[in-house]
Biopython code that builds the backbone (N, CA, C, O; Angstrom):
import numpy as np
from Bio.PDB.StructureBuilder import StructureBuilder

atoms = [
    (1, "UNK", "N", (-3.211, -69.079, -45.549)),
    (1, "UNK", "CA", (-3.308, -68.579, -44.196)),
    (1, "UNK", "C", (-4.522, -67.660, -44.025)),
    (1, "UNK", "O", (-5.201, -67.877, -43.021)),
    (2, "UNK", "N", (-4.917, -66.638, -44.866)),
    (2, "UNK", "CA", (-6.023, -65.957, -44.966)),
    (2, "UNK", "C", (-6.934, -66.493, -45.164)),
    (2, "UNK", "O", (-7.922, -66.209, -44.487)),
    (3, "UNK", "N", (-7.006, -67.388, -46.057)),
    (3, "UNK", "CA", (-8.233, -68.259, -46.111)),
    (3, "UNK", "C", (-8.855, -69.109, -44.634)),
    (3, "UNK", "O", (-10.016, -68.973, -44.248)),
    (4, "UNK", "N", (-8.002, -69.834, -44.058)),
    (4, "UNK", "CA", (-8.276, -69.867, -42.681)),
    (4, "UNK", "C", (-8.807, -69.397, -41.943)),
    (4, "UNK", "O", (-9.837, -69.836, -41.432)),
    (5, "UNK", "N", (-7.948, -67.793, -41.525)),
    (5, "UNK", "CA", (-8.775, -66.629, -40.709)),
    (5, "UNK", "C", (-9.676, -66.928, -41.157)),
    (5, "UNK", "O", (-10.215, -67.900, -40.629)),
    (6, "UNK", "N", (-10.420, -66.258, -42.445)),
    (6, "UNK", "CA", (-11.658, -65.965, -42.589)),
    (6, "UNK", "C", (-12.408, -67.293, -42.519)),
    (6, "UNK", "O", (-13.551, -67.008, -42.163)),
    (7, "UNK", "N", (-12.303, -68.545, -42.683)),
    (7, "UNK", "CA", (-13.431, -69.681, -42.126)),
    (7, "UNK", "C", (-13.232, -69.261, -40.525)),
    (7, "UNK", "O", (-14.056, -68.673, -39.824)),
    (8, "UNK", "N", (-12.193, -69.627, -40.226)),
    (8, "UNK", "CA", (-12.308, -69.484, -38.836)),
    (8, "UNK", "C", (-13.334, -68.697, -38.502)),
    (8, "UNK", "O", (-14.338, -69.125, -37.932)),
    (9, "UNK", "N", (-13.086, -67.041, -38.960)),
    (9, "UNK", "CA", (-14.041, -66.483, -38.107)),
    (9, "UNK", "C", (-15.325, -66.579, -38.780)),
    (9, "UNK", "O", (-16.261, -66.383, -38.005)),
    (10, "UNK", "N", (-15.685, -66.835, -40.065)),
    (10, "UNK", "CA", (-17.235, -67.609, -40.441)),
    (10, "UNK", "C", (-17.855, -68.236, -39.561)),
    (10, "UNK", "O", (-19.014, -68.063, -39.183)),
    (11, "UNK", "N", (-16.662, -69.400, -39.017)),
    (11, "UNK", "CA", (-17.422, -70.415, -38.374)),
    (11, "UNK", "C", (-17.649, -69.892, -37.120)),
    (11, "UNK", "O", (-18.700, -70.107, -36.516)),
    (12, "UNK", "N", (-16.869, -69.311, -36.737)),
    (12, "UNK", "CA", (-17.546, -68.720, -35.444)),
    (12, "UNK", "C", (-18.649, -67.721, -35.043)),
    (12, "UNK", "O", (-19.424, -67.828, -34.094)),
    (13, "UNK", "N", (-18.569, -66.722, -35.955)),
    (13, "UNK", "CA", (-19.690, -66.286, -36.046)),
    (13, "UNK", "C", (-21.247, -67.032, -36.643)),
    (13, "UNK", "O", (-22.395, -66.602, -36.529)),
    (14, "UNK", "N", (-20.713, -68.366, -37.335)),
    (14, "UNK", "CA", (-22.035, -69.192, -37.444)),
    (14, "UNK", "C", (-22.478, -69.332, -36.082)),
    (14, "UNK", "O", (-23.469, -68.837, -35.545)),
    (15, "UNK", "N", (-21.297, -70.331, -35.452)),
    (15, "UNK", "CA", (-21.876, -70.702, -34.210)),
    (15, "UNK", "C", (-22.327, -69.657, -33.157)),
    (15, "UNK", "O", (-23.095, -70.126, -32.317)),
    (16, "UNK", "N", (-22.065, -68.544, -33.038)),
    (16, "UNK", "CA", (-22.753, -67.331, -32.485)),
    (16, "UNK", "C", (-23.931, -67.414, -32.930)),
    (16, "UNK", "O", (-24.737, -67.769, -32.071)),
    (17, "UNK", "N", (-24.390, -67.208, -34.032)),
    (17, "UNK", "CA", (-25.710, -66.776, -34.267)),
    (17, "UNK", "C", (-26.422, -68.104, -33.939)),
    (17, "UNK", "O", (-27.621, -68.011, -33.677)),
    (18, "UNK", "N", (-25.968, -69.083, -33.919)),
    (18, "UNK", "CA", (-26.546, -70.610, -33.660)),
    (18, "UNK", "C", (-27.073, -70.730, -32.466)),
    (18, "UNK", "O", (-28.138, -71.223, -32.094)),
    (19, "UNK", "N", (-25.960, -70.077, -31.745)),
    (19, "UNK", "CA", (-26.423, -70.255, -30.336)),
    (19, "UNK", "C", (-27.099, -68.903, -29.556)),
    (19, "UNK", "O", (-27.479, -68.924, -28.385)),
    (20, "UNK", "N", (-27.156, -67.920, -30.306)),
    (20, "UNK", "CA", (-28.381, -66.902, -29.942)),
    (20, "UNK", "C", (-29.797, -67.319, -30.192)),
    (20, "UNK", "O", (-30.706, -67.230, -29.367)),
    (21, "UNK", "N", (-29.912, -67.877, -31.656)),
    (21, "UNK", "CA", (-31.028, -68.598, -31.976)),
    (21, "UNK", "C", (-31.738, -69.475, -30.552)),
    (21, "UNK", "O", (-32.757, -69.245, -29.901)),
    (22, "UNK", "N", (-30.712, -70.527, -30.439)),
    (22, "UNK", "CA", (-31.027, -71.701, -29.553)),
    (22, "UNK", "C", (-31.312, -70.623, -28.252)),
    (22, "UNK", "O", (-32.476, -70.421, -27.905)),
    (23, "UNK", "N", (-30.387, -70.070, -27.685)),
    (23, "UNK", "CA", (-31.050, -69.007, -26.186)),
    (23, "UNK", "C", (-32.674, -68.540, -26.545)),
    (23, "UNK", "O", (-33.705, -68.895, -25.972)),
    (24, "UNK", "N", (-32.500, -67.619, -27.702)),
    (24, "UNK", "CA", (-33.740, -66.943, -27.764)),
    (24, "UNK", "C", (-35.208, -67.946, -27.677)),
    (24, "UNK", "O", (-36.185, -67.794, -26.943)),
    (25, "UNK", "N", (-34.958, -68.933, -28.645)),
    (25, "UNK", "CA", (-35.997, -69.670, -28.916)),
    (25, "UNK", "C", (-36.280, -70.731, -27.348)),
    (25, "UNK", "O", (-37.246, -71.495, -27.365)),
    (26, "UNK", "N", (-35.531, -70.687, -26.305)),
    (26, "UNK", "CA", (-35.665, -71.263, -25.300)),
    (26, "UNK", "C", (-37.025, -70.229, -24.157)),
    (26, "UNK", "O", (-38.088, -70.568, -23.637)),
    (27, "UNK", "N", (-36.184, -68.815, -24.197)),
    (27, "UNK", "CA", (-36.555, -67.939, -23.892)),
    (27, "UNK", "C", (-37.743, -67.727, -24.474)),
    (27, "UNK", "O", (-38.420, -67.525, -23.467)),
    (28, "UNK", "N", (-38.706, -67.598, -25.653)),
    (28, "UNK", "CA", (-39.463, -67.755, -26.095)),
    (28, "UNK", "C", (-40.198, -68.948, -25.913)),
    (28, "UNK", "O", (-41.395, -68.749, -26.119)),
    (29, "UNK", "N", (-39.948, -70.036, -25.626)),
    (29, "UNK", "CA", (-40.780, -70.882, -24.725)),
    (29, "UNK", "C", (-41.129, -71.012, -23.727)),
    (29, "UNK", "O", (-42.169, -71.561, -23.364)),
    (30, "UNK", "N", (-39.984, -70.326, -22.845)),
    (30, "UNK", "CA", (-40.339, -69.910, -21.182)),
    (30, "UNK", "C", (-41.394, -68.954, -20.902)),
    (30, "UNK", "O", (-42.218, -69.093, -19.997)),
    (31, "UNK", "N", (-41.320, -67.649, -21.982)),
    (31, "UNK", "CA", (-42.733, -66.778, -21.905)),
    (31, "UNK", "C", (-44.093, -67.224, -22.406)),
    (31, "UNK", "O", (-45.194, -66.710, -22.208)),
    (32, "UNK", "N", (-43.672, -68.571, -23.274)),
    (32, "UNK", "CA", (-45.214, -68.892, -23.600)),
    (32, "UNK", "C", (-45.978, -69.862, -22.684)),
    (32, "UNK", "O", (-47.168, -70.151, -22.811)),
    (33, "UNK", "N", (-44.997, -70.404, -21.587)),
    (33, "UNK", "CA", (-45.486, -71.628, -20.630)),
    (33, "UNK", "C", (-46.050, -70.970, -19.710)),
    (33, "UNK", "O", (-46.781, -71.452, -18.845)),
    (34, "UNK", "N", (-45.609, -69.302, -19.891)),
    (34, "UNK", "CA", (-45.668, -68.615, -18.509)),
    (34, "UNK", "C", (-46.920, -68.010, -18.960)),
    (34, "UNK", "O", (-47.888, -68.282, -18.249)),
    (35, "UNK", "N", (-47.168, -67.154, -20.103)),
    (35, "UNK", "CA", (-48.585, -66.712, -21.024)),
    (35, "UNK", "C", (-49.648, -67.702, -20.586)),
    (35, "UNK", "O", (-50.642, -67.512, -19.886)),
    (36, "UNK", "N", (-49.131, -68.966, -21.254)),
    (36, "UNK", "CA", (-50.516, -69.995, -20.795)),
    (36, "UNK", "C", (-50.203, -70.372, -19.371)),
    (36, "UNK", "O", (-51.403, -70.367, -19.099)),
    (37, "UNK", "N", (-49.812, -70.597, -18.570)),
    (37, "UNK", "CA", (-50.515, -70.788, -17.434)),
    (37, "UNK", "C", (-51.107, -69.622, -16.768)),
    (37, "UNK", "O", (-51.833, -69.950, -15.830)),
    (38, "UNK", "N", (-51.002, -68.185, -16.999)),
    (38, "UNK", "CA", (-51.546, -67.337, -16.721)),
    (38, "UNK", "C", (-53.122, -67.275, -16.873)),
    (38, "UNK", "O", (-53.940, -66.963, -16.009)),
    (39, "UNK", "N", (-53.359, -67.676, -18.289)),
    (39, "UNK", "CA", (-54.288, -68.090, -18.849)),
    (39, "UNK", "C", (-55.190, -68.969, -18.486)),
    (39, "UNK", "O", (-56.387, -68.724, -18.637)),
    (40, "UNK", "N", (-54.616, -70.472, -17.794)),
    (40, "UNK", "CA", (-55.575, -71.336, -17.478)),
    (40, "UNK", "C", (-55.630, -70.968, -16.164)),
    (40, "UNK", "O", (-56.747, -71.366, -15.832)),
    (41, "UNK", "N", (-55.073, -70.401, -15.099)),
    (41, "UNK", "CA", (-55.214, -70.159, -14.094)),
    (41, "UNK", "C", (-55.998, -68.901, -13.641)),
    (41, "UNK", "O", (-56.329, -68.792, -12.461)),
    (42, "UNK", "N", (-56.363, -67.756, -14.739)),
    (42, "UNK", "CA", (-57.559, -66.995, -14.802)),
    (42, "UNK", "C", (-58.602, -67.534, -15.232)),
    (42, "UNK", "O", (-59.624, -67.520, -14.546)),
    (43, "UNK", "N", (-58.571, -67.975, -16.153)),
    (43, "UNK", "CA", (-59.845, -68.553, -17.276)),
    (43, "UNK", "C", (-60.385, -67.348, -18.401)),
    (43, "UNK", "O", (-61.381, -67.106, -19.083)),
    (44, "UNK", "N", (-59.505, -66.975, -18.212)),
    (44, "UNK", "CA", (-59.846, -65.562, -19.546)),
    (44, "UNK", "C", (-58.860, -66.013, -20.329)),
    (44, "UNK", "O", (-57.918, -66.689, -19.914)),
    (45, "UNK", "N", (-59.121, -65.475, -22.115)),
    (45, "UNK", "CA", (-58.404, -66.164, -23.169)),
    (45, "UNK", "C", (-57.768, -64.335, -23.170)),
    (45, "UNK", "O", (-56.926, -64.093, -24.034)),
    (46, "UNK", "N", (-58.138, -63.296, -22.338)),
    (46, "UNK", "CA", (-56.980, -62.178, -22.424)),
    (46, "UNK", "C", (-57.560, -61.051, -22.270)),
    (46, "UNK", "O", (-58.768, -61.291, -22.253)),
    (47, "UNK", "N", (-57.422, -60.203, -22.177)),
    (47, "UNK", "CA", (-57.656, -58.829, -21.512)),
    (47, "UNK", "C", (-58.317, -57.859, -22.135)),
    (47, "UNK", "O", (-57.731, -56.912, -22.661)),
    (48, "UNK", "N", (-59.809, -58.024, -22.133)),
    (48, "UNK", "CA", (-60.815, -57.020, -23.379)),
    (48, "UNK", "C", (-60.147, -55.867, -23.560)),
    (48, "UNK", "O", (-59.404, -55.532, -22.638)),
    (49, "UNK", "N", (-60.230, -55.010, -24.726)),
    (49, "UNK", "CA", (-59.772, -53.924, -24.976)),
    (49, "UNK", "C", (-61.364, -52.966, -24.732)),
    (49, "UNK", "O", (-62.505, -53.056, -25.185)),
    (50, "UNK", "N", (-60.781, -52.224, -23.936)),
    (50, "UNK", "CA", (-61.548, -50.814, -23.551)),
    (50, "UNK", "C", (-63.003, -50.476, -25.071)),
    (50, "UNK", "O", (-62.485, -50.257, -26.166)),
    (51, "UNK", "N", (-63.910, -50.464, -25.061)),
    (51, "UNK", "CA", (-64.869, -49.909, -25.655)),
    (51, "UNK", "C", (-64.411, -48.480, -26.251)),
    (51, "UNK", "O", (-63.740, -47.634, -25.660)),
    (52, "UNK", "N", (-64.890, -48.415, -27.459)),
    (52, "UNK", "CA", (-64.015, -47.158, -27.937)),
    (52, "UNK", "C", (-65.057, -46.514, -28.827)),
    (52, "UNK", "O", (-64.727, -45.786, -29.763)),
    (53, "UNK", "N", (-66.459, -46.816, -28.496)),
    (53, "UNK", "CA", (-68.003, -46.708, -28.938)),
    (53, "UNK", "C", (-68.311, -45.454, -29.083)),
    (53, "UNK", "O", (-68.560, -44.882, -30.145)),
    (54, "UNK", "N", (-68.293, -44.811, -27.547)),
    (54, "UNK", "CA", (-68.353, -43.379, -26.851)),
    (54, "UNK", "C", (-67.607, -42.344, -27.475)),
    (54, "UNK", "O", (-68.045, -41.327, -28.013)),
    (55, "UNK", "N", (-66.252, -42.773, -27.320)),
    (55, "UNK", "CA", (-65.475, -41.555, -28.486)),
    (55, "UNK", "C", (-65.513, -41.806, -29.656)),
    (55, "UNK", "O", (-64.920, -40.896, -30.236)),
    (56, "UNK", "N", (-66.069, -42.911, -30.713)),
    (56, "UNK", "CA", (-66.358, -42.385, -32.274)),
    (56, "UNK", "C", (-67.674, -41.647, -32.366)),
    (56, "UNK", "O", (-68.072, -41.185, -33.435)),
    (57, "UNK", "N", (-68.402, -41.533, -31.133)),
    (57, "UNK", "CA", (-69.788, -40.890, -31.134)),
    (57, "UNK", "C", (-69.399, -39.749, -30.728)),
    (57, "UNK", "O", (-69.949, -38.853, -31.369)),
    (58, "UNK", "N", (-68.704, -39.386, -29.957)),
    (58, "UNK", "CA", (-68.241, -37.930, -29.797)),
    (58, "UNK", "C", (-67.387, -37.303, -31.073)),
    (58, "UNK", "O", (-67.304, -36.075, -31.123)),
    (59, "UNK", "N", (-66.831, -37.992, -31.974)),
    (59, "UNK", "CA", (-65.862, -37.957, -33.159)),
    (59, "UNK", "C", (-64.487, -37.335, -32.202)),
    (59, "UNK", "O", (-63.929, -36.313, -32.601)),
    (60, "UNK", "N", (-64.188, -37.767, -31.413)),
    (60, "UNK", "CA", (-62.920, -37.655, -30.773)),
    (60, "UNK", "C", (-61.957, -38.899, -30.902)),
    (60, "UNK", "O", (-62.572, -39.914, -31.227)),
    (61, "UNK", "N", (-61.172, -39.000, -30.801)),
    (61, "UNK", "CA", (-59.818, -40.193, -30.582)),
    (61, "UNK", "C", (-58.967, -39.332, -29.603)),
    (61, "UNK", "O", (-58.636, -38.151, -29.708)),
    (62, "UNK", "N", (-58.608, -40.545, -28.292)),
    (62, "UNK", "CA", (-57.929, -40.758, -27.485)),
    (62, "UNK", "C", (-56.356, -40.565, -27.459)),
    (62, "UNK", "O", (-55.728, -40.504, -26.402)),
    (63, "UNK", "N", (-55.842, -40.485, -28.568)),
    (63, "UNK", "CA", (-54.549, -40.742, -28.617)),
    (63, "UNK", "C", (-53.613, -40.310, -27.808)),
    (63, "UNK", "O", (-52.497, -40.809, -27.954)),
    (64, "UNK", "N", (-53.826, -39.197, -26.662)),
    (64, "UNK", "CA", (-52.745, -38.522, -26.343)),
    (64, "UNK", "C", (-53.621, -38.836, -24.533)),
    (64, "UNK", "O", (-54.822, -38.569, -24.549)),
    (65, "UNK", "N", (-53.170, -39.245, -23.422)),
    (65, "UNK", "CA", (-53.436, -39.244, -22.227)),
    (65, "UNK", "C", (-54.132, -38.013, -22.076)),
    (65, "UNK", "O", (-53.521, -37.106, -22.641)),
    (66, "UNK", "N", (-55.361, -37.580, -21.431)),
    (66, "UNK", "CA", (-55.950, -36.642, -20.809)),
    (66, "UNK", "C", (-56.391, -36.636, -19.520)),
    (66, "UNK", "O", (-57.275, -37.488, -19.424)),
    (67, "UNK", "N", (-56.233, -36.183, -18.672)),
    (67, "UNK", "CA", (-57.037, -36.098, -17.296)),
    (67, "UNK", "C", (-58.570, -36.025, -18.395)),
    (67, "UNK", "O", (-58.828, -35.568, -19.509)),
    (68, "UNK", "N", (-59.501, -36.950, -17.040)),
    (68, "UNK", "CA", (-60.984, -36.924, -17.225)),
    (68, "UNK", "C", (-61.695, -35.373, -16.772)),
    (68, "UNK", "O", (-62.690, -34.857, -17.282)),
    (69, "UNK", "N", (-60.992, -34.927, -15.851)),
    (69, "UNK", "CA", (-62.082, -33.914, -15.366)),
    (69, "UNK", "C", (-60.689, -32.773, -15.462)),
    (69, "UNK", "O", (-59.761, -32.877, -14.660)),
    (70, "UNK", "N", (-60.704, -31.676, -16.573)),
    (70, "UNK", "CA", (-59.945, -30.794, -17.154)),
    (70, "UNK", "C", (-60.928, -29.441, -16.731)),
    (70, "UNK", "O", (-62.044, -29.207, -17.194)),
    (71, "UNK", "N", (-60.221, -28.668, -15.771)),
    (71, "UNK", "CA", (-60.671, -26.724, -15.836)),
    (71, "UNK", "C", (-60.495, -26.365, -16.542)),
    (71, "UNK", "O", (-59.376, -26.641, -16.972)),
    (72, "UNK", "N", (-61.143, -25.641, -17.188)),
    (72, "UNK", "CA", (-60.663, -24.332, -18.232)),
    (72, "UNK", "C", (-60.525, -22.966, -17.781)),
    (72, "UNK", "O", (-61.548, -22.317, -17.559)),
    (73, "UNK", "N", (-59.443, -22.478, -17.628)),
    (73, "UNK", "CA", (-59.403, -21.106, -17.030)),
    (73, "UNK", "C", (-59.493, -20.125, -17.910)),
    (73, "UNK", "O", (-60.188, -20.380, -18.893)),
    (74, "UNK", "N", (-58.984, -19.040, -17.855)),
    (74, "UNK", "CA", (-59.377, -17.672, -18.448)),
    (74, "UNK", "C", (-58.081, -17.539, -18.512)),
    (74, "UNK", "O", (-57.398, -17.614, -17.491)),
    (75, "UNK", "N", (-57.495, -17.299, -19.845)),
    (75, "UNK", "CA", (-56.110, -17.003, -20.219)),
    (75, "UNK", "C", (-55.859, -16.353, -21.518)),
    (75, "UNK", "O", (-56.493, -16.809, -22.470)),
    (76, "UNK", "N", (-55.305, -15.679, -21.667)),
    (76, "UNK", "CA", (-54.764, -14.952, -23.088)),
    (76, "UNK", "C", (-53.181, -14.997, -22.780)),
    (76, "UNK", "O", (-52.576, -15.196, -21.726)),
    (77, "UNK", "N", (-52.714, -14.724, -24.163)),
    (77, "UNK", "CA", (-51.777, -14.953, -24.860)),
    (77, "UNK", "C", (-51.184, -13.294, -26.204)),
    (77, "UNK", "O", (-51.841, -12.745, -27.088)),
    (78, "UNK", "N", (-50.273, -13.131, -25.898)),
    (78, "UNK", "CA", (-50.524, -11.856, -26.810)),
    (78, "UNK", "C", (-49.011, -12.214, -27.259)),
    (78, "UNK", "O", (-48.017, -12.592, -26.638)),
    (79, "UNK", "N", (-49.310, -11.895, -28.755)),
    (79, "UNK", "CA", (-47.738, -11.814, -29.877)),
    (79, "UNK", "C", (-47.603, -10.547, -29.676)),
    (79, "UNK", "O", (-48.182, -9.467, -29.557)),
    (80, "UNK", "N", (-46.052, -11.407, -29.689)),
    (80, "UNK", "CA", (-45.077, -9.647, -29.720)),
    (80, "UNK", "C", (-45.399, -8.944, -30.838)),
    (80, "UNK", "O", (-45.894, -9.521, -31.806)),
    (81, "UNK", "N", (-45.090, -7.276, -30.833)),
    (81, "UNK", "CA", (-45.503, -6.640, -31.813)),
    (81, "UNK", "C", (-45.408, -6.772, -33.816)),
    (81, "UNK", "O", (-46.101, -6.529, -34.805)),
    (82, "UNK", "N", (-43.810, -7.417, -33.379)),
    (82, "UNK", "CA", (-43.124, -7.514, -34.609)),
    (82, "UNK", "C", (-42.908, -8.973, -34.823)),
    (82, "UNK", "O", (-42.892, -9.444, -33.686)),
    (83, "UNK", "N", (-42.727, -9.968, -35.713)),
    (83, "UNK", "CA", (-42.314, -11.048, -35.705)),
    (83, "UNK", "C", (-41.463, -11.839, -36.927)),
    (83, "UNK", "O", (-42.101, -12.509, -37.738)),
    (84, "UNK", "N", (-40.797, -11.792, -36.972)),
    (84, "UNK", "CA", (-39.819, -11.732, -37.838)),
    (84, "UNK", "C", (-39.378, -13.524, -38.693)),
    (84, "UNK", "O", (-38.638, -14.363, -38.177)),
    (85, "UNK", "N", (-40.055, -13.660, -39.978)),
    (85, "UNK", "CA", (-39.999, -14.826, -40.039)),
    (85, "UNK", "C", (-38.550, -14.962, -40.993)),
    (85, "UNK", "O", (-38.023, -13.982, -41.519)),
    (86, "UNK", "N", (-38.001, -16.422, -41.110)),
    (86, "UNK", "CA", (-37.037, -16.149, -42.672)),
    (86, "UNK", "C", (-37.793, -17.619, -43.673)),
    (86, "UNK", "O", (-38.478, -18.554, -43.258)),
    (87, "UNK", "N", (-37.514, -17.434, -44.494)),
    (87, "UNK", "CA", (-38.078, -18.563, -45.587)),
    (87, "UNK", "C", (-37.096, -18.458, -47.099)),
    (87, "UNK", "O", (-36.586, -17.366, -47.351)),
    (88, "UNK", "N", (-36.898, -19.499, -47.950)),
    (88, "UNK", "CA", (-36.220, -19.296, -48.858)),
    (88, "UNK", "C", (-36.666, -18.915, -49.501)),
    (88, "UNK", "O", (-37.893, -19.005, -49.474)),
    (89, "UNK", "N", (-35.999, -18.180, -50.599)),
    (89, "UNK", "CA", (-36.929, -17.330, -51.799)),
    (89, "UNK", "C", (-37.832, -18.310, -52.576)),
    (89, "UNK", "O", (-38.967, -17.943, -52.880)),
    (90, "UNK", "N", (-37.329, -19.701, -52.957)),
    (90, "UNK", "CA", (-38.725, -20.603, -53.493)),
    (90, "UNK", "C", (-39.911, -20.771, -52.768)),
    (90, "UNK", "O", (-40.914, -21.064, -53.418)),
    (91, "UNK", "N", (-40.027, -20.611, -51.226)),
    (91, "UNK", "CA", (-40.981, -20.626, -50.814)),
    (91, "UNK", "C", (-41.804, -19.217, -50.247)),
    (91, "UNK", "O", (-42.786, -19.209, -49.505)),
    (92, "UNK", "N", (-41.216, -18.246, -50.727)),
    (92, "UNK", "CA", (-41.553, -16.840, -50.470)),
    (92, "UNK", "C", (-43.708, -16.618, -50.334)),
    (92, "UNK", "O", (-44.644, -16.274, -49.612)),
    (93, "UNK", "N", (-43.305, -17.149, -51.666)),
    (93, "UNK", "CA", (-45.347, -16.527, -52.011)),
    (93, "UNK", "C", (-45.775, -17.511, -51.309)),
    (93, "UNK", "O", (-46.776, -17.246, -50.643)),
    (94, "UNK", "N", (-45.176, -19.064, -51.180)),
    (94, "UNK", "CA", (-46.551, -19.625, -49.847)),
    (94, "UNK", "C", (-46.535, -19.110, -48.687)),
    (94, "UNK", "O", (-47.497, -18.570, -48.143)),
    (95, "UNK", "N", (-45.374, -19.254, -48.209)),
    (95, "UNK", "CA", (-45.238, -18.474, -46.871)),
    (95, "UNK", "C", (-45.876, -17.207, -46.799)),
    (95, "UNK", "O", (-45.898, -16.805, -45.636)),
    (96, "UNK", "N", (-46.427, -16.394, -47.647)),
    (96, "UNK", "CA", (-46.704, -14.697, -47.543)),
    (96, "UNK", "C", (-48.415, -15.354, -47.409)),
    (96, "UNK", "O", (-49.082, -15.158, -46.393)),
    (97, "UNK", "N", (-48.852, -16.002, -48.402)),
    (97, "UNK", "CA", (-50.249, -16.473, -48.499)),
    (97, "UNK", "C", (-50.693, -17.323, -46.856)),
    (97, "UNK", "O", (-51.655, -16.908, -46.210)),
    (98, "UNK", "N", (-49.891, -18.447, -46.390)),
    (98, "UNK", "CA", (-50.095, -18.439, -45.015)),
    (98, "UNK", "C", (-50.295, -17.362, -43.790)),
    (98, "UNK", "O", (-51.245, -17.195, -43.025)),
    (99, "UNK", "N", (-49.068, -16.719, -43.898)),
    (99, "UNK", "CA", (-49.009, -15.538, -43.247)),
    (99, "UNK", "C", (-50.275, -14.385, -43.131)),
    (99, "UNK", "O", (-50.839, -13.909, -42.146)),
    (100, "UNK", "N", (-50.480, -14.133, -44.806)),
    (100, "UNK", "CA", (-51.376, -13.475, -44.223)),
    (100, "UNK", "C", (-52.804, -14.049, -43.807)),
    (100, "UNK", "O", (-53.431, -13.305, -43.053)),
    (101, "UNK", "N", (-53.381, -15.155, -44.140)),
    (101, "UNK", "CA", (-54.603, -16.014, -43.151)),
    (101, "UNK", "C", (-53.790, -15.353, -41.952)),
    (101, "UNK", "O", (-54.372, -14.286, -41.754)),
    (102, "UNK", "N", (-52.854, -15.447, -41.159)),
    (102, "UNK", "CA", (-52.797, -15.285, -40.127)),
    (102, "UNK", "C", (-52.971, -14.162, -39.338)),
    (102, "UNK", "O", (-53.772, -13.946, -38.429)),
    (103, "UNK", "N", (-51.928, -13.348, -39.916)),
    (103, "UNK", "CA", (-51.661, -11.648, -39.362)),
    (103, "UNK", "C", (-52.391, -11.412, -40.688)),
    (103, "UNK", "O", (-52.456, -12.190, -41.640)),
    (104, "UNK", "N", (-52.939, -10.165, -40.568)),
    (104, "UNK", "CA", (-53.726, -9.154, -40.862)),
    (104, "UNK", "C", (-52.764, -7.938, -41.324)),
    (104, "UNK", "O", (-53.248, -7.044, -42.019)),
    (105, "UNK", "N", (-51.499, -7.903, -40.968)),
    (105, "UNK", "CA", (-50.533, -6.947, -41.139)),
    (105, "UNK", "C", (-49.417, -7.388, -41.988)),
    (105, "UNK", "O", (-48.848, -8.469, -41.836)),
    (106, "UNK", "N", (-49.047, -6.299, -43.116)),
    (106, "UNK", "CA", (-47.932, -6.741, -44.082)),
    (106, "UNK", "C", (-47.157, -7.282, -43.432)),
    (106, "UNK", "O", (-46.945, -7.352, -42.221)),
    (107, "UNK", "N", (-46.357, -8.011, -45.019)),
    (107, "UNK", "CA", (-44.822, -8.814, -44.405)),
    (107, "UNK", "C", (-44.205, -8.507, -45.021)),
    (107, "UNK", "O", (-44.439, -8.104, -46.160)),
    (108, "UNK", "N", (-42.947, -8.608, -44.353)),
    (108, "UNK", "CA", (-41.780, -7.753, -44.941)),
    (108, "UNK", "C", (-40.892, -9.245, -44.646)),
    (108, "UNK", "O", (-40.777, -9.978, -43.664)),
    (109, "UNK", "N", (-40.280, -9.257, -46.210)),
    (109, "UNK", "CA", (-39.487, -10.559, -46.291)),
    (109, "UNK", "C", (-37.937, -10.165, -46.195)),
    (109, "UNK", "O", (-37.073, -11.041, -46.236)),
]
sb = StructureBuilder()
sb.init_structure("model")
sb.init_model(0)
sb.init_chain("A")
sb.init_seg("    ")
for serial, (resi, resn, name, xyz) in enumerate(atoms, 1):
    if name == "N":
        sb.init_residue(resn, " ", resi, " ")
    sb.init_atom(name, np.array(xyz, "f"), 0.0, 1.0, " ", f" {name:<3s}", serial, name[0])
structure = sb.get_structure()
């Protein structure tokens, strides 16, 4: 009787995945009839990618969206007096060696 169940539901889950296959791969032909006629009905083989000449000559990369034309205003920023970090004792001396590149003022762990 158990043996059953479990073909049973083998087989059904074969035929599930059988017939996701068969959907998908239909579906995947419908976007490629639709790709190429896009194609012959522009006459472009696809959509140049942007020149990217300008920013390895600037040594910049794009990666993050920027407005083209950015103000720079006049702004400061001031740390609070005290700042209170925690770190585990194995990482004590890097953290103190970072720290101080940073602040100029002892740390108290």
């Amino acid at each position: 009787m158990l043996l059953y169940l479990f073909s049973a539901i083998s087989g059904l889950l074969l035929i599930i995945v059988m017939l996701l296959n068969f959907y998908y791969s239909v579906l995947e032909n419908k976007q490629a009839k639709r790709v190429n006629g896009i194609m012959a009905a522009t006459g472009d083989l696809g959509i140049p990618a942007p020149s990217a000449t300008t920013d390895r000559e600037r040594g910049t990369l794009n990666l993050i969206p920027v407005p083209k034309k950015v103000k720079f205003t006049g702004s400061s920023y001031t740390l609070p007096g005290k700042i209170i970090f925690s770190v585990a004792d194995s990482l004590k001396d890097e953290a103190g060696k970072y720290l101080k590149n940073i602040f100029s003022d002892e740390q108290i762990y």
